[in-house]
C-alpha positions in Angstrom: 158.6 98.4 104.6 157.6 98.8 101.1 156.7 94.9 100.6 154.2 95.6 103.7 152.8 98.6 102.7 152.1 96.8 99.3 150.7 93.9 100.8 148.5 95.6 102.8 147.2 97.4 100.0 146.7 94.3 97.9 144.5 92.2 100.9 142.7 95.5 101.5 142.0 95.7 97.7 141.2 92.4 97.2 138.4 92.2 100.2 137.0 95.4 98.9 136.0 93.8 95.5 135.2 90.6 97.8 132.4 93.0 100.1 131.3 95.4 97.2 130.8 92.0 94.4 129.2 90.2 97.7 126.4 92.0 98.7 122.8 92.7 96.1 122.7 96.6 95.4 119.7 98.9 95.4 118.5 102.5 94.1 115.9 101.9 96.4 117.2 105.0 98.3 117.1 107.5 95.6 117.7 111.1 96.2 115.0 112.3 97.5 115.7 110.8 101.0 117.6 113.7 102.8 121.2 112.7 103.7 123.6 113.5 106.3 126.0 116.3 105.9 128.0 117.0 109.1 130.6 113.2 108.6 127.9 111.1 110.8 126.4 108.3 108.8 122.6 106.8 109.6 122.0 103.5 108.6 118.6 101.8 108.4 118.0 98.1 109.4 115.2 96.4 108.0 114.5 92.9 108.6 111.9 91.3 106.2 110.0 88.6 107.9 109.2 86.6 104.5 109.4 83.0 103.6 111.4 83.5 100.4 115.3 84.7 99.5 116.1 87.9 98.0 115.4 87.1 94.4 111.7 86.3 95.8 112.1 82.1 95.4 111.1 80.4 98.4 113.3 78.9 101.1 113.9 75.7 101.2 111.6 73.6 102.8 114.8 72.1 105.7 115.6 75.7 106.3 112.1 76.7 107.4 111.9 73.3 109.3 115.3 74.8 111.1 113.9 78.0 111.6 110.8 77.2 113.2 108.8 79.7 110.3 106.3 77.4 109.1 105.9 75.2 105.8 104.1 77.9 103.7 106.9 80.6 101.9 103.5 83.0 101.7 103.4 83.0 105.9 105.2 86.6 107.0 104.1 88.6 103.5 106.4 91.5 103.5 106.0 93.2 106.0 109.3 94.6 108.2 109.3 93.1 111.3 112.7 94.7 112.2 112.9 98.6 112.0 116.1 100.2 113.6 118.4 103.4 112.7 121.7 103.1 113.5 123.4 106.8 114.2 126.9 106.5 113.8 128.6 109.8 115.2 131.5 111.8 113.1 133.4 111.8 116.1 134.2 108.3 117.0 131.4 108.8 120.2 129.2 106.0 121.1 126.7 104.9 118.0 122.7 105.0 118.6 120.7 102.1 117.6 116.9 103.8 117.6 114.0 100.7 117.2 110.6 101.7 115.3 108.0 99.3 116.5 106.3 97.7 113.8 103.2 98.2 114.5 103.2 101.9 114.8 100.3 103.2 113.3 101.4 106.0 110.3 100.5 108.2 107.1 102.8 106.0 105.0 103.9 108.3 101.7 101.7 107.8 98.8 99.9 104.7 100.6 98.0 106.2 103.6 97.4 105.0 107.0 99.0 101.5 107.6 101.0 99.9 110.2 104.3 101.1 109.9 105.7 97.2 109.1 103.4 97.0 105.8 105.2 100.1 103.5 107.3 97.8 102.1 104.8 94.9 101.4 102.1 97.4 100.1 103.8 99.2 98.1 105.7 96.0 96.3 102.2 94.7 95.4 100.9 98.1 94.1 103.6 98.0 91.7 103.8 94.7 90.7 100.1 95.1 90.1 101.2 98.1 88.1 103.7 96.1 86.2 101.6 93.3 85.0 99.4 95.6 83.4 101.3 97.3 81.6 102.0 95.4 78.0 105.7 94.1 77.7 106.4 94.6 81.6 108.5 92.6 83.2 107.7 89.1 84.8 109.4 87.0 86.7 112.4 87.2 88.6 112.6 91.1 86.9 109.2 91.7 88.3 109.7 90.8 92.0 112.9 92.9 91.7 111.0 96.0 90.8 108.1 95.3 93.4 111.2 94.7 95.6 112.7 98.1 95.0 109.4 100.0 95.6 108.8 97.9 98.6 112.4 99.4 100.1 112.1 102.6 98.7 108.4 103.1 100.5 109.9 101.8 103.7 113.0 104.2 103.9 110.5 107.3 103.0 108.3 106.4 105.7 110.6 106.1 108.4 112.3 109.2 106.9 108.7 111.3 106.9 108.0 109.8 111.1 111.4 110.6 112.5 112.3 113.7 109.9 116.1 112.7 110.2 118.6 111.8 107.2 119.4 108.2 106.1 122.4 107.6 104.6 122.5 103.9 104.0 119.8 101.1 104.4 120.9 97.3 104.4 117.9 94.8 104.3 118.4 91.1 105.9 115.7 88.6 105.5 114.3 85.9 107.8 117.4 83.7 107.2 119.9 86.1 108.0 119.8 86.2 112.1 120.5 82.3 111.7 123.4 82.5 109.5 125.0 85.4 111.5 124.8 83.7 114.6 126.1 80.4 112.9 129.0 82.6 111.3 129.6 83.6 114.6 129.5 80.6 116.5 126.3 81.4 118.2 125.5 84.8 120.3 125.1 85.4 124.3 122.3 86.9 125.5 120.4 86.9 129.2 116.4 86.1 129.9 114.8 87.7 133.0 112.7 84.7 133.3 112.1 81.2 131.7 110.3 81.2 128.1 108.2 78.9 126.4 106.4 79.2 123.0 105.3 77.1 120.8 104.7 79.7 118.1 108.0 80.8 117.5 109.9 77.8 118.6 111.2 80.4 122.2 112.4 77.3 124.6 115.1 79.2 127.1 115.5 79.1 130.7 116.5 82.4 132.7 119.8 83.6 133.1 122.8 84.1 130.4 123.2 81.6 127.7 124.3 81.2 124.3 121.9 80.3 121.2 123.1 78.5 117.8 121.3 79.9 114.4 117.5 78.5 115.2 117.7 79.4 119.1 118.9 82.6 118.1 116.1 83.2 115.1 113.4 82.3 117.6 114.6 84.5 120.4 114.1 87.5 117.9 110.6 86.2 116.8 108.7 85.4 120.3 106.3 87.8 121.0 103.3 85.4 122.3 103.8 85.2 126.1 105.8 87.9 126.7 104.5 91.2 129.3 105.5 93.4 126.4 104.1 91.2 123.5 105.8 93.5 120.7 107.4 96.0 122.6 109.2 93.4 124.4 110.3 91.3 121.2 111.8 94.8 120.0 114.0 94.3 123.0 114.8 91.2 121.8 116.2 92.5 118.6 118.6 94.9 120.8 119.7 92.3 122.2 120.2 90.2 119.6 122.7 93.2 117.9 124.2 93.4 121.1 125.5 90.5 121.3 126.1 90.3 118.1 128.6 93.5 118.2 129.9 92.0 121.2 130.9 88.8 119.5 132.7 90.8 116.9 134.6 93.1 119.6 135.5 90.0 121.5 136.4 87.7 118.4 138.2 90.7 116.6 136.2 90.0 113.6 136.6 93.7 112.4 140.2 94.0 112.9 140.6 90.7 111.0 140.8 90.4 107.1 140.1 86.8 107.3 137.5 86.4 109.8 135.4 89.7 108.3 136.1 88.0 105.1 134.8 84.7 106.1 131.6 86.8 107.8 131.0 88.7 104.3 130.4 85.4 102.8 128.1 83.7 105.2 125.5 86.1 105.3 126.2 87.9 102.1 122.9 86.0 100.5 121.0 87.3 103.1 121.6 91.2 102.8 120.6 93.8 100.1 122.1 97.3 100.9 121.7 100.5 98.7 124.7 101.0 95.9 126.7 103.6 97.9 127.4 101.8 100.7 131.2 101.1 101.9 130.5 98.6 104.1 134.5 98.5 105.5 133.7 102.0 105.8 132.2 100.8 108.8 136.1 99.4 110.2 137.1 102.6 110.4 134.1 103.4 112.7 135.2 100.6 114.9 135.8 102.8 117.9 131.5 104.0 118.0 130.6 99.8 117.5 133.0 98.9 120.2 131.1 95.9 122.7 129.4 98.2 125.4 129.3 101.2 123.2 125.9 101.1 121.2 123.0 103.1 123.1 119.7 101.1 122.2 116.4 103.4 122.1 112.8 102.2 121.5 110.9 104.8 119.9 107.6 106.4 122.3 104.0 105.3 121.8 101.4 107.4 123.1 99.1 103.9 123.3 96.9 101.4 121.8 93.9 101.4 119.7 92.3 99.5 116.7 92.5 100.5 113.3 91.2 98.6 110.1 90.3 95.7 112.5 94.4 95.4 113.8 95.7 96.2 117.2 97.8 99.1 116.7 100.2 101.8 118.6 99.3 105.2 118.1 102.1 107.7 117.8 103.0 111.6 118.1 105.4 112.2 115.3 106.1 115.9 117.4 107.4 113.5 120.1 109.1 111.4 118.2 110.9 114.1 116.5 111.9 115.4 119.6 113.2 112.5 120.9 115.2 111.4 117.8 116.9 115.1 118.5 117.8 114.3 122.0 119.2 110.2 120.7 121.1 111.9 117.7 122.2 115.2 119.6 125.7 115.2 118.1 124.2 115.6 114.6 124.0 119.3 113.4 120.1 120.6 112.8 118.6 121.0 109.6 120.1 118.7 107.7 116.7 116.7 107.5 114.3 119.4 106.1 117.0 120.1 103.1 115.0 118.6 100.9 111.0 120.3 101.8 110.1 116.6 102.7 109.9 114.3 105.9 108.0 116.7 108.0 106.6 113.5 109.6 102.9 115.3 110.2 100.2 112.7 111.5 96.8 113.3 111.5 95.2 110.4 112.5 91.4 110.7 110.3 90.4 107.0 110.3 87.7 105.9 112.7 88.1 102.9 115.1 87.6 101.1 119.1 90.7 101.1 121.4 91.7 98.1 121.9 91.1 96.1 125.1 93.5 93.7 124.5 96.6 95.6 126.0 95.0 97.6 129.5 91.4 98.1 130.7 88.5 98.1 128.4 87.8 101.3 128.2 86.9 102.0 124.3 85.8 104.8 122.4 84.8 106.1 118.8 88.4 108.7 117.3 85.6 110.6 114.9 88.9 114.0 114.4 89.2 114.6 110.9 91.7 117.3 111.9 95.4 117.6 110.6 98.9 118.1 112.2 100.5 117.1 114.9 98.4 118.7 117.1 95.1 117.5 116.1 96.6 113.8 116.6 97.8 114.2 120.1 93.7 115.7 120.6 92.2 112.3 118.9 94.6 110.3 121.5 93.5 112.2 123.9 89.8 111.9 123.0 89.9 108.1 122.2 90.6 107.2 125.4 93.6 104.7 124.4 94.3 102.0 126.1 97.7 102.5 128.5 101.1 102.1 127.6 102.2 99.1 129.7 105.1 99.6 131.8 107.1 97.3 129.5 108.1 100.1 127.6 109.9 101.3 129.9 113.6 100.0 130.7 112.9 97.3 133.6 116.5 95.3 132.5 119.3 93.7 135.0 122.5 92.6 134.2 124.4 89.3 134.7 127.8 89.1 133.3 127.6 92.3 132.1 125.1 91.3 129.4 121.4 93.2 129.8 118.8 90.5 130.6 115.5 90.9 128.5 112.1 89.5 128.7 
């Protein structure tokens, strides 16, 4: 007995050093960012749609060919293409997977009004910028780390200051990381409610439930040209994408398996960057809220569509949003947000602009509310005569094999 016990502690030691000297670390997270206080654990996933690898070099030139992204690293910026929370309950209940369209338009902290998707690309140029003036700064690979760390830092506070809720953890994956997770895990399921084709993103799938390798699997996350939903639906597709993969790892017993998590931890560890206090095998121990079947998927409510700065944007009530974040986290106790005076998540939209006719209608009209709050946002929807919500956003899935089918 004692021989067991011993080795169990040894393999769990070693793959501990293996996952914490695996993964890039960040500060980016600070404490500033309210945290969690009642043994649930919110995670943000933020999926960088740039051309380069975490040390800011670009990818190689047969990688991008694989991935369908183009020939030019500077295609994608920095923007965060992929926003979800992942709500982990104390408990062992069911986890909650909440999805932050990226084009959601918001007061981003210290940056002003900006599509949600560009904190992190904004602010990583404003300091950079910063940097290089200042004499001795850094250059280099030192500055793209520092413009990388106020990147992630501006991203976590903004989703913090929209949904007023605490984040625990963060772990960033970049544009390569969906292919070398499905390649890890032998490629991912997933259904179609129809047949796709885009040249764009490289989307070639019948209907029905099938499996994608790395580059069918990338593309599948990317498509939004052709699709009812255009962004709303390719948020779908990211859903899907997790849950499959958290299928794969339920049915493969990747979690309960020190060889196979191992062998996981090193395919994709190049791809991830997650904050310093993060015990990702903490995560085993969870296994029962991650469970296939088990993850409730939200997409966070738009109000509709208008034009801002020239883009096609979705306006947002942060006092909806908030509301419904306390209805998808309803096992976490209250107040553990506001501990810190920050994150109220108050939107006053001030900017003027058209709706856009691109998404329903063309009815259009000039938002001239300089008011503030909550309130005063909901009046300048109201007033601007958005264009609709399409019907997209609401849950129109079937199910073959068991497996929601997506657009």
């Amino acid at each position: 007995m004692s021989m067991s016990v011993l080795l169990i502690s040894v393999t769990g030691a070693w793959l501990r050093a293996a996952v914490d000297g695996g993964f890039q670390r960040s500060a980016a997270l600070g404490g500033t960012i309210p945290k969690s206080h009642d043994g649930s654990v919110n995670i943000l996933l933020m999926g960088l749609d740039s051309r380069k690898d975490n040390q800011g070099h670009d990818l190689p030139a047969a990688m991008l060919d694989k991935l369908h992204a183009g020939s030019s690293s500077d295609i994608g910026g920095y923007n965060t293409n992929t926003l979800i929370l992942l709500h982990v309950p104390a408990d062992g209940s069911p986890a909650t997977a909440v999805s932050i369209p990226r084009d959601d338009w918001v007061d981003i902290p210290n940056l002003g009004w900006h599509k949600i998707k560009e904190a992190y690309g904004r602010a990583k140029a404003a300091q950079e910028t910063a940097l290089v003036k200042t004499p001795g700064g850094p250059t280099g690979d030192a500055l793209e780390a520092a413009g990388r760390e106020a990147g992630r830092a501006s991203a976590i506070a903004a989703v913090q200051s929209l949904l007023n809720v605490p984040i625990d953890h963060f772990a960033e994956v970049n544009l390569a990381g969906f292919y070398d997770v499905a390649v890890a895990l032998g490629g991912v399921t997933v259904c179609l409610n129809k047949a796709v084709q885009d040249d764009y993103s490289g989307a070639d799938f019948p209907a029905g439930v099938q499996t994608l390798d790395g580059s069918k699997a990338l593309a599948f996350v990317r498509q939004r040209h052709g699709l009812p939903g255009g962004d709303l639906d390719r948020t779908r597709r990211q859903q899907a994408f997790l849950s499959a993969v958290q299928r794969k790892l339920s049915d493969d017993g990747v979690l309960s398996d020190v060889g196979k998590l191992s062998d996981l931890i090193d395919a994709v560890k190049r791809d991830v960057v997650v904050d310093n206090s993060f015990d990702v095998l903490s995560l085993v121990s969870k296994a029962g809220s991650l469970k296939a079947g088990r993850i409730q998927f939200h997409t966070l409510p738009i109000e509709g569509f208008a034009t801002r700065d020239g883009q096609d944007v979705n306006m947002v009530d942060p006092v909806k949003i908030q509301a419904a974040m306390k209805t998808y986290f309803s096992d976490a106790k209250s107040g553990t947000a506001s501990d810190s005076g920050s994150g109220s998540g108050t939107s006053a939209d001030t900017g003027t602009g058209t709706t856009s006719g691109s998404s329903a209608g063309t009815d259009s009209g000039t938002d001239t509310s300089s008011g503030t709050g909550a309130d005063s946002q909901q009046d300048s929807v109201v007033r601007a005569g958005l264009a609709a919500v399409p019907k997209q956003q609401q849950s129109d899935t079937t199910t073959k094999d068991g497996i929601a089918c997506v657009n």
